[in-house]
N, C-alpha and C positions, 0 to 999 in steps of 0.2 A: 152723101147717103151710102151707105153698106151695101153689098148683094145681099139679094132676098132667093133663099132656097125653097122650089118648088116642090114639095111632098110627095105631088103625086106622080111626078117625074121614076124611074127607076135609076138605081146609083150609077148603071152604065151611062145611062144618056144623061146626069148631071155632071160627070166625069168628062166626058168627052166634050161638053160645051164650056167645062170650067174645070182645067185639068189639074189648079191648084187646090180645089176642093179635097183630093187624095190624101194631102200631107194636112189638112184640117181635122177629117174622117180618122187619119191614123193618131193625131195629136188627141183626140176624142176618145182614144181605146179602140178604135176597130185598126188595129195594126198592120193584120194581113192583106189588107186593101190594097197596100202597096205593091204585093206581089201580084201580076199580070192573069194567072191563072185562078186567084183568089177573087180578082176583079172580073173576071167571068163568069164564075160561078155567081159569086155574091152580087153581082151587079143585075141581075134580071128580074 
């Protein structure tokens, strides 16, 4: 069975419990993800 993403989760704390989700997220189109300060902003 596949991981199941939690919605109501925020992107920092899906990130930080499953830190291969990033390069998913960027494969996705959300590109800047990857960079640390973009995953601050955007992660809350």
């Amino acid at each position: 069975m596949g991981k199941v993403v939690d919605f109501t989760k925020t992107v920092s704390e899906l990130v930080s419990e499953n830190p291969e989700i990033k390069e998913v997220l960027a494969e996705a189109g959300f590109k800047e993800i990857i960079k640390p300060m973009s995953l601050a902003v955007m992660g809350k």
